[in-house]
VODO-670646 format. One record per residue: residue in three letters; residue number from 1; x, y, z of N, C-alpha, C in turn. Coordinates in nm, 4 decimals, always signed. Layout:
N
+-----+-----+----------+----------+----------+----------+----------+----------+----------+----------+----------+
: res :   n :     n.xx :     n.yy :     n.zz :    ca.xx :    ca.yy :    ca.zz :     c.xx :     c.yy :     c.zz :
+-----+-----+----------+----------+----------+----------+----------+----------+----------+----------+----------+
: ALA : NUM :        X :        Y :        Z :        X :        Y :        Z :        X :        Y :        Z :
...
+-----+-----+----------+----------+----------+----------+----------+----------+----------+----------+----------+
This chain:
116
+-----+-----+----------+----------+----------+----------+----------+----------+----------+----------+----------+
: res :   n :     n.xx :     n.yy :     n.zz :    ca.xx :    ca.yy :    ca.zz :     c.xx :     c.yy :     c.zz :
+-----+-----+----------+----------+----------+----------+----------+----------+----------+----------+----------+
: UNK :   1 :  -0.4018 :  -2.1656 :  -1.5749 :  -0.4501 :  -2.2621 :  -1.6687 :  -0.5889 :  -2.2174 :  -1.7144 :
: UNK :   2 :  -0.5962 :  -2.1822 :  -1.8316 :  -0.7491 :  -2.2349 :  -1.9164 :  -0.8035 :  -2.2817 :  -1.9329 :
: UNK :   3 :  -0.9578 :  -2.3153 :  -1.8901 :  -1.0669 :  -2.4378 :  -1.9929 :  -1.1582 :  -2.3337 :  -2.0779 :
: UNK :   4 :  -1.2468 :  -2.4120 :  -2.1439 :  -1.3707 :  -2.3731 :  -2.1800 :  -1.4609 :  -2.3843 :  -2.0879 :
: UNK :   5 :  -1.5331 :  -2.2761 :  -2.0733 :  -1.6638 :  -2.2421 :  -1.9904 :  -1.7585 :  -2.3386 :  -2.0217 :
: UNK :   6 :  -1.7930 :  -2.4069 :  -2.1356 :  -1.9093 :  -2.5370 :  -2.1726 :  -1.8838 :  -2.6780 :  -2.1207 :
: UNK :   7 :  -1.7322 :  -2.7144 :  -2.0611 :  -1.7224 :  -2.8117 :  -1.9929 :  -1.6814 :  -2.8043 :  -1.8600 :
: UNK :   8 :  -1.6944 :  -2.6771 :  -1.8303 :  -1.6343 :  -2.6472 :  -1.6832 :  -1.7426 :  -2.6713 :  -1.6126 :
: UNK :   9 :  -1.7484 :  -2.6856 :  -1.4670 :  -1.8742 :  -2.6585 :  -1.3837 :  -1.8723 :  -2.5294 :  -1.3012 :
: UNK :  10 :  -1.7539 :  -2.5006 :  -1.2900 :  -1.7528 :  -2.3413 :  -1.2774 :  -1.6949 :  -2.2646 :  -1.3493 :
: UNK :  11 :  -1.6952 :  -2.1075 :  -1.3333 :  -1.5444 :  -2.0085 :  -1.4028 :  -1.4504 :  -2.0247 :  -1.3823 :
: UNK :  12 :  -1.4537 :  -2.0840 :  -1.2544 :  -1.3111 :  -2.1013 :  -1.1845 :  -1.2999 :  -2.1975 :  -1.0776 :
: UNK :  13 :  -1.1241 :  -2.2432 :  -1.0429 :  -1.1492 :  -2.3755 :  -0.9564 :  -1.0216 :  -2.3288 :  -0.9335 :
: UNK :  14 :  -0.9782 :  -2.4512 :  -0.8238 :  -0.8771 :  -2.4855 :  -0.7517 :  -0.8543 :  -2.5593 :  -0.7821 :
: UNK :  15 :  -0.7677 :  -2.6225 :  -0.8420 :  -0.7169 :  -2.8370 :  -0.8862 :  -0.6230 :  -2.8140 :  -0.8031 :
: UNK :  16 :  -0.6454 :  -2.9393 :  -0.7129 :  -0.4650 :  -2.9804 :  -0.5912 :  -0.4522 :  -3.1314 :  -0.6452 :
: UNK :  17 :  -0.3424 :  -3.1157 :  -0.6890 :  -0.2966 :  -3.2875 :  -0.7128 :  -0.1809 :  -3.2942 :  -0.5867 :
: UNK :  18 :  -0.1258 :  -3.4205 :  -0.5909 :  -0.0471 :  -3.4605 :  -0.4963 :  +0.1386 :  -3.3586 :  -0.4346 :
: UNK :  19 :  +0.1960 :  -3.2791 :  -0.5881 :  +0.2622 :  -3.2469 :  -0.5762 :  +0.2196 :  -3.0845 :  -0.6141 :
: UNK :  20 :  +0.1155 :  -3.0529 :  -0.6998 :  +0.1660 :  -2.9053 :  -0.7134 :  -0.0749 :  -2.8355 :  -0.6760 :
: UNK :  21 :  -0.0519 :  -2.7392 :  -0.7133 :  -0.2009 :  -2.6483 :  -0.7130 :  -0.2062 :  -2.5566 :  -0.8143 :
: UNK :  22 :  -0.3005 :  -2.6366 :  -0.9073 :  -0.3399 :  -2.5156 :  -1.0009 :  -0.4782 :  -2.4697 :  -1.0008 :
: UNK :  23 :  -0.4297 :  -2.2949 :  -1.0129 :  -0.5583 :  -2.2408 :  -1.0644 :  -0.6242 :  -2.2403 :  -1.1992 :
: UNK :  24 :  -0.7500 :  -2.3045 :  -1.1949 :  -0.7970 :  -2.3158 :  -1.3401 :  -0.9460 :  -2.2246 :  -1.3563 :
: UNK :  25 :  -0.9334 :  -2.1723 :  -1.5291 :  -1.0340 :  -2.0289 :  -1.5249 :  -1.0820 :  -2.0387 :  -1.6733 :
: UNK :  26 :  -1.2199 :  -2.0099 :  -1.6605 :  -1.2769 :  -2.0443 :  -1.7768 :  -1.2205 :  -1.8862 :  -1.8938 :
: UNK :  27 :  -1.2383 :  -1.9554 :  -2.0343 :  -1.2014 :  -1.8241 :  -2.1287 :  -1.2781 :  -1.7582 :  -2.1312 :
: UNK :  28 :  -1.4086 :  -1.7439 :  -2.1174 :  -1.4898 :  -1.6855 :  -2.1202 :  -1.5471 :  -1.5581 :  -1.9800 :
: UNK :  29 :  -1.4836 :  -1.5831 :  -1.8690 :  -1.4633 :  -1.4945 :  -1.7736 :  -1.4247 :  -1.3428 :  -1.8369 :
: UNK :  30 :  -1.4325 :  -1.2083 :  -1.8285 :  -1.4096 :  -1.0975 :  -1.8346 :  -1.2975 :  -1.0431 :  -1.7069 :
: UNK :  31 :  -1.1846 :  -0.9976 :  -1.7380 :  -1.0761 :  -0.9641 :  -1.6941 :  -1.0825 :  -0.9205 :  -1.5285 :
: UNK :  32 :  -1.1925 :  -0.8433 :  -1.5279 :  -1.2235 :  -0.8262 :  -1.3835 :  -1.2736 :  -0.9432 :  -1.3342 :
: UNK :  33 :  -1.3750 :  -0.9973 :  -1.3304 :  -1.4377 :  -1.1222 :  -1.3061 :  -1.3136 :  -1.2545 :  -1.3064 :
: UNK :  34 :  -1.2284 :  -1.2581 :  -1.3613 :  -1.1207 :  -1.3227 :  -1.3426 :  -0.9947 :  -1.3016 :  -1.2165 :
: UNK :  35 :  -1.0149 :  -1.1673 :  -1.1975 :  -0.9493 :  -1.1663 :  -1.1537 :  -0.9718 :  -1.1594 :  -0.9732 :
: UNK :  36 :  -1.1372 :  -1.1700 :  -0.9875 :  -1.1505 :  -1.1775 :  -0.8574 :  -1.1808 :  -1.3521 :  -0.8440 :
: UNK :  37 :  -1.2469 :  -1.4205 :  -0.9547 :  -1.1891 :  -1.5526 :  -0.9537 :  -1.1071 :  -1.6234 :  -0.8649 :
: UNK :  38 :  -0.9758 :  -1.5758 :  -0.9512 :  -0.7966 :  -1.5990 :  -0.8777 :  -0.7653 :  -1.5791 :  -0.7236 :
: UNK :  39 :  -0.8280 :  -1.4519 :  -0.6979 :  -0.7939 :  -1.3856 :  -0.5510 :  -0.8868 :  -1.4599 :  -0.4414 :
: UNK :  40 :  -1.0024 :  -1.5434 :  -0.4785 :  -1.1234 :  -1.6089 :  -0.4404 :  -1.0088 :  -1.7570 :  -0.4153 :
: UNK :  41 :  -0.9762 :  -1.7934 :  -0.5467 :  -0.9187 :  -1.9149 :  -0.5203 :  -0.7835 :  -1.9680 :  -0.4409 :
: UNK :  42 :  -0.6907 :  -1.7806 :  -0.4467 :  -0.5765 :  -1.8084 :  -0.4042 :  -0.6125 :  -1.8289 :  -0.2304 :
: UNK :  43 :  -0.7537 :  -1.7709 :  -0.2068 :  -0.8065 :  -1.7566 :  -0.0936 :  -0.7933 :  -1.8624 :  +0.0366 :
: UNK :  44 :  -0.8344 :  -1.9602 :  -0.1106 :  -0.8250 :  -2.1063 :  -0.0436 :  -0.6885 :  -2.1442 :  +0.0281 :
: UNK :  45 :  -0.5966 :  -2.1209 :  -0.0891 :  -0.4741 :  -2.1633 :  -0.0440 :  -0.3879 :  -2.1173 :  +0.0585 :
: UNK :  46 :  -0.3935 :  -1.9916 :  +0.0635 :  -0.3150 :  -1.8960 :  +0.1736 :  -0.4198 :  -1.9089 :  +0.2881 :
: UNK :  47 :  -0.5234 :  -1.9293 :  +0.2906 :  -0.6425 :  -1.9677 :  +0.3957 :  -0.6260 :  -2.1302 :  +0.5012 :
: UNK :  48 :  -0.5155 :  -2.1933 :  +0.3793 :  -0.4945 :  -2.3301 :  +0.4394 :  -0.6298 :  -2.4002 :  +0.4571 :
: UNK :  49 :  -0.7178 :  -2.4023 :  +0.3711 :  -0.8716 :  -2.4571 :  +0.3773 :  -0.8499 :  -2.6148 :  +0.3219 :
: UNK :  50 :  -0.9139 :  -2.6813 :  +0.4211 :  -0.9139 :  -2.8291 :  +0.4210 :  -0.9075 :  -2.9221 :  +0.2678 :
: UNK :  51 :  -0.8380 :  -2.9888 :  +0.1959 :  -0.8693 :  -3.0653 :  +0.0739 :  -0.9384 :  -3.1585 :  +0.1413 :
: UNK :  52 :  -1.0689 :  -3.2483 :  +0.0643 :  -1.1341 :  -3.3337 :  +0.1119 :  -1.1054 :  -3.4555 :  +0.0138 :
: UNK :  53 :  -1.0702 :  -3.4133 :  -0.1395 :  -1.0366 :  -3.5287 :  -0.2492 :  -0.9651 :  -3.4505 :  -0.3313 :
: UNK :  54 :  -0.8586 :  -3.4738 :  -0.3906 :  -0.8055 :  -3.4320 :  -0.5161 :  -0.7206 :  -3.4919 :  -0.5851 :
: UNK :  55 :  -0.6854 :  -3.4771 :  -0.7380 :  -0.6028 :  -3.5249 :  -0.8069 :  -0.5012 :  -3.6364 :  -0.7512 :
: UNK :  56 :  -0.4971 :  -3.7843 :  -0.8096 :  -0.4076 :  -3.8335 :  -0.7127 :  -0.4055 :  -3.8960 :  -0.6464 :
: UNK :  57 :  -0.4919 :  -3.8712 :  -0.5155 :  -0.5735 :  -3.9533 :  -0.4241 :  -0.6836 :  -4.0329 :  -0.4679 :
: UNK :  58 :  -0.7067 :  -4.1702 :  -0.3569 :  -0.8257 :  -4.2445 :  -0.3529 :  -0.9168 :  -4.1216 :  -0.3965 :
: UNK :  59 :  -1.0347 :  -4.1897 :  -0.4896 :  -1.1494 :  -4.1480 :  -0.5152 :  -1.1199 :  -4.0258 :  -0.6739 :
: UNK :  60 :  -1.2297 :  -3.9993 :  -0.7038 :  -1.2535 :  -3.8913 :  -0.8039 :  -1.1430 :  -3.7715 :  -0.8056 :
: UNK :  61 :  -1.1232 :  -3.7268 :  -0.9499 :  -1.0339 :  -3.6439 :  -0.9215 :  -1.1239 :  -3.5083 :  -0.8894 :
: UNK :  62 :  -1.2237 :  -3.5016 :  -0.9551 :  -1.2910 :  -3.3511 :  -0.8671 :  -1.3300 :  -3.3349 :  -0.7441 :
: UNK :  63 :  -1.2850 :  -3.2727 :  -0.6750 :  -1.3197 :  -3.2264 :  -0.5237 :  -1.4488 :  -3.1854 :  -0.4710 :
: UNK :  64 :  -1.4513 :  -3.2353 :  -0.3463 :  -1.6038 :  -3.1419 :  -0.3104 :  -1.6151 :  -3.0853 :  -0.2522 :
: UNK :  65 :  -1.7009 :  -3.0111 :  -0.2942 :  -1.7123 :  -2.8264 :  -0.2859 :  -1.6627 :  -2.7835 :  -0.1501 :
: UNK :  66 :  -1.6190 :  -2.6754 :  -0.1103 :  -1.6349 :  -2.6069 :  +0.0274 :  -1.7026 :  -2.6176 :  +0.0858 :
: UNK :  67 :  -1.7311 :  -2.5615 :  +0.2729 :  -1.8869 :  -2.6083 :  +0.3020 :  -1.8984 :  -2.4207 :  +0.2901 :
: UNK :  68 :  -2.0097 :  -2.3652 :  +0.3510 :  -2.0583 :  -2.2526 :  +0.3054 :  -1.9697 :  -2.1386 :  +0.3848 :
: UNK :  69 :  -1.9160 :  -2.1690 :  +0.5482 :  -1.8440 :  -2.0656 :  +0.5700 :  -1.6772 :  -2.0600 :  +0.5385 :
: UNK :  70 :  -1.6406 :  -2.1483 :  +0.4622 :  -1.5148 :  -2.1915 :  +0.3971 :  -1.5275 :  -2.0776 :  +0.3112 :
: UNK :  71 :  -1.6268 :  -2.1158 :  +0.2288 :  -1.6403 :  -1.9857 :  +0.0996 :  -1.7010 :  -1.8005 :  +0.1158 :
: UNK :  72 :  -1.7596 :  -1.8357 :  +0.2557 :  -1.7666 :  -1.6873 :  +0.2895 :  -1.5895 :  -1.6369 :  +0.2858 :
: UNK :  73 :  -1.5365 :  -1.7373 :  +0.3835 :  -1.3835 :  -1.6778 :  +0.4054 :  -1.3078 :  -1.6392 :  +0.2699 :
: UNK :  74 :  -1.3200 :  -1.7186 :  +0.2157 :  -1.2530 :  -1.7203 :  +0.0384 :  -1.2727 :  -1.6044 :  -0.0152 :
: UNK :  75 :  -1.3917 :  -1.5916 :  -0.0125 :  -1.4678 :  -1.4749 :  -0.0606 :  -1.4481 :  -1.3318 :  -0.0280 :
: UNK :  76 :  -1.4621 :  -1.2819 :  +0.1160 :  -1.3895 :  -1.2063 :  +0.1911 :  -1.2499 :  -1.1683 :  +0.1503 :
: UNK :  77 :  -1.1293 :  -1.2794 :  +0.1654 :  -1.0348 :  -1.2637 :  +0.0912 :  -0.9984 :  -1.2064 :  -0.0308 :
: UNK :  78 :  -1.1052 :  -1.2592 :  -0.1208 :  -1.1004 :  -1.2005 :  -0.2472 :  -1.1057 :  -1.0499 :  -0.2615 :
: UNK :  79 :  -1.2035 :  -1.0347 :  -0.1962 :  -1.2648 :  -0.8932 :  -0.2072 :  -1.1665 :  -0.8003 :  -0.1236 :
: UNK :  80 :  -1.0990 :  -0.8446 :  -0.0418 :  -0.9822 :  -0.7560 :  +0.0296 :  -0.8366 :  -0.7202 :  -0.0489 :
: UNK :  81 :  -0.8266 :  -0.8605 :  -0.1225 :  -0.6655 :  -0.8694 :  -0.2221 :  -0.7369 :  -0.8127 :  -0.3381 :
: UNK :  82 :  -0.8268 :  -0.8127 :  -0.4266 :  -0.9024 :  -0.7349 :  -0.5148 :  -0.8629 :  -0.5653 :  -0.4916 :
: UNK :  83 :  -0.9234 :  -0.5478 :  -0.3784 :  -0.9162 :  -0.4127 :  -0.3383 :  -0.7698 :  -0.3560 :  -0.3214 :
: UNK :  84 :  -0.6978 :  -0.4400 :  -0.2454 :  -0.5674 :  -0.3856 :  -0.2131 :  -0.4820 :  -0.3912 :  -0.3518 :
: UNK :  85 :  -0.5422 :  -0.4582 :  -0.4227 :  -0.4392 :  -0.5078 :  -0.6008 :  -0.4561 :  -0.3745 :  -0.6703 :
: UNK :  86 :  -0.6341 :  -0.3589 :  -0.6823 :  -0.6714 :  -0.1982 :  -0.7571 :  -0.6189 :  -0.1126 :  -0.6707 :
: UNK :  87 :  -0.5991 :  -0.0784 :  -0.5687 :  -0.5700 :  +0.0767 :  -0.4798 :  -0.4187 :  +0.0580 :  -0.5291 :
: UNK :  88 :  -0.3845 :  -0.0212 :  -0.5427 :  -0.1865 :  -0.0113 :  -0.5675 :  -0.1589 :  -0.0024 :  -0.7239 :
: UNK :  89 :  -0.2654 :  -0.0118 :  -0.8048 :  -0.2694 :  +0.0013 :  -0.9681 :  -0.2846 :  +0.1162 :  -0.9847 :
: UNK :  90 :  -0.3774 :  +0.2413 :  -0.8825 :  -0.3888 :  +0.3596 :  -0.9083 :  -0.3144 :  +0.4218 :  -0.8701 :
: UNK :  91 :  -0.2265 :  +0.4027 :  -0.7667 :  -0.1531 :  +0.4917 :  -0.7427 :  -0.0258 :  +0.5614 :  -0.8035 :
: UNK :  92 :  -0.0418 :  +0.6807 :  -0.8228 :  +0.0773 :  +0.7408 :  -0.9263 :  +0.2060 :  +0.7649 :  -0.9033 :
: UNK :  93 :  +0.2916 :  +0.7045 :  -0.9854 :  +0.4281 :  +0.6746 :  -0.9244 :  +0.4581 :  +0.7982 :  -0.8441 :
: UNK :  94 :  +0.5811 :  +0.7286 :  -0.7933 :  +0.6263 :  +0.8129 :  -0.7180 :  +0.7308 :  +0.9586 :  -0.7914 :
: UNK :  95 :  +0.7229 :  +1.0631 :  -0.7361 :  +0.8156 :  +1.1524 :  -0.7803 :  +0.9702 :  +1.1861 :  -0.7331 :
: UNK :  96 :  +1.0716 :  +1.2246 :  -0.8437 :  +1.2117 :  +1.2091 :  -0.7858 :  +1.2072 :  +1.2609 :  -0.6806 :
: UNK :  97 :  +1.1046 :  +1.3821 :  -0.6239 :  +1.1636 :  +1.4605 :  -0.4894 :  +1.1251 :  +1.3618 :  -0.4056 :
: UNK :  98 :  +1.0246 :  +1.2360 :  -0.4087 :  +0.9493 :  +1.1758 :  -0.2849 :  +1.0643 :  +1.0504 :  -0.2840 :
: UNK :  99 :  +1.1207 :  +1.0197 :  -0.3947 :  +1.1639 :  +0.9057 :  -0.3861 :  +1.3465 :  +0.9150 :  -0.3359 :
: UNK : 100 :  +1.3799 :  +1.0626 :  -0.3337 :  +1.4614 :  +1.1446 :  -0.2532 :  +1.4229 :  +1.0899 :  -0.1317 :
: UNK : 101 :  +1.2923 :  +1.1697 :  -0.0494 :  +1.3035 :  +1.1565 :  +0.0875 :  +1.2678 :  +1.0522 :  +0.1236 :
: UNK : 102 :  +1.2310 :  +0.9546 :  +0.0329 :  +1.2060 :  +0.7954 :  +0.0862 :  +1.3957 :  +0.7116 :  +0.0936 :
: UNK : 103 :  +1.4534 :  +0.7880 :  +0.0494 :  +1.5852 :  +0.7529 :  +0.0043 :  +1.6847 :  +0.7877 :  +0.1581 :
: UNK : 104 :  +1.6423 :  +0.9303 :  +0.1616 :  +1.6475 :  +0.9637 :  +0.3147 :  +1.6446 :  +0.9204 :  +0.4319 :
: UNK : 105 :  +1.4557 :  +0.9039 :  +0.4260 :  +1.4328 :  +0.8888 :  +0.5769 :  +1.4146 :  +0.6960 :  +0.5871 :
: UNK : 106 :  +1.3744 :  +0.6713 :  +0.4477 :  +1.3210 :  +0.5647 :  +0.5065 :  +1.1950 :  +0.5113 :  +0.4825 :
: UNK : 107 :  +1.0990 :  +0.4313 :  +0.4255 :  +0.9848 :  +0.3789 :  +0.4115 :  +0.9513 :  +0.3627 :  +0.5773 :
: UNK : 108 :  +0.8399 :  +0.3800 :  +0.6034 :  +0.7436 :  +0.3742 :  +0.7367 :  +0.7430 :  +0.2124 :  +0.7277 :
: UNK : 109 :  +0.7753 :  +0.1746 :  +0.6971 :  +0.7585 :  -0.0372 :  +0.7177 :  +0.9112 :  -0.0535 :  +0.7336 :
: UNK : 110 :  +1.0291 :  -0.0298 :  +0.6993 :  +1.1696 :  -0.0417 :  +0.7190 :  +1.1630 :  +0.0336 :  +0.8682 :
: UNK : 111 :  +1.1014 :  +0.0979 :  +0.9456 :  +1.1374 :  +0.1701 :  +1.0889 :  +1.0286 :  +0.0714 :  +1.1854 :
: UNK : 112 :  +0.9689 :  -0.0567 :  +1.1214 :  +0.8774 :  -0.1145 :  +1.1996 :  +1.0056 :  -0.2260 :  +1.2777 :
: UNK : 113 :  +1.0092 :  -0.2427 :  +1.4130 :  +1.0636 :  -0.3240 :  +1.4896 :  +1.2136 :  -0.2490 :  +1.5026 :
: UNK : 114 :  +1.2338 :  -0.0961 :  +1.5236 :  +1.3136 :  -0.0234 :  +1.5730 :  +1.2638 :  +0.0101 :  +1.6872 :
: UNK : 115 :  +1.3517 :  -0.0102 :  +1.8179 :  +1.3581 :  +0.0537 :  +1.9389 :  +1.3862 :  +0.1821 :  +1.9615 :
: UNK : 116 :  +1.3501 :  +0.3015 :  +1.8544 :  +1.3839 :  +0.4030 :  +1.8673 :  +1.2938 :  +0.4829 :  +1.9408 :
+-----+-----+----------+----------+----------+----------+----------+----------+----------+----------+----------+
C-alpha cells in the first residue's frame, strides 16, 4: 500500500487491523530505501513483536511505536533479508552443465536430514 510522505508520520509502517497486516510506504521513498523499509517492517511480523493498539480495537487506530530494542531487532532483520535478497539478485544463473549436476547429485539442502 501507498501514502503520501506529507501526511505520513513515517516512510513506512506496519497497519494490523483485526483480520489482515498491511505494509504501508510513502511514494516518495527511493527503491532501495523502500525496500529496506519492507524487510524492517516484515521484521516485525515474522519477529512476532507485540501489537499494543491497532485498527479495530479499543482506542486509536495508530499504534504505538516499538520500544527501542523491538526496533534494534527489526532492524537487524532488515539488514540481514536486505542482504540475503541482494546476494541472490547477483547471482548468475545457473549453467546447463551445473544444472546437469544439480539434476544428478542433488542440491546440498535436499541431502539435509539423510542418514547417510
Amino acid at each position: 500500500m501507498r501514502m503520501s510522505q506529507a501526511n505520513a508520520l513515517a516512510p513506512g509502517m506496519l497497519v494490523r487491523t483485526v483480520d489482515e497486516d498491511f505494509l504501508v510506504l510513502a511514494d516518495e521513498v527511493s527503491p532501495s530505501h523502500g525496500q529496506h523499509i519492507l524487510c524492517h517492517e516484515i521484521g516485525h511480523v515474522v519477529l512476532d513483536h507485540p501489537v499494543r493498539r491497532s485498527c479495530g480495537m479499543s482506542g486509536d487506530a495508530l499504534a504505538e511505536p516499538f520500544d527501542a530494542d523491538t526496533e534494534v531487532e527489526a532492524e537487524r532483520f532488515a539488514y540481514l533479508l536486505g542482504w540475503r535478497l541482494r546476494r541472490q539478485l547477483r547471482r548468475p544463473p545457473l549453467t546447463s552443465s551445473q544444472l546437469q549436476l544439480r539434476s544428478v547429485f542433488g542440491a546440498r539442502r535436499h541431502l539435509r536430514g539423510c542418514n547417510a
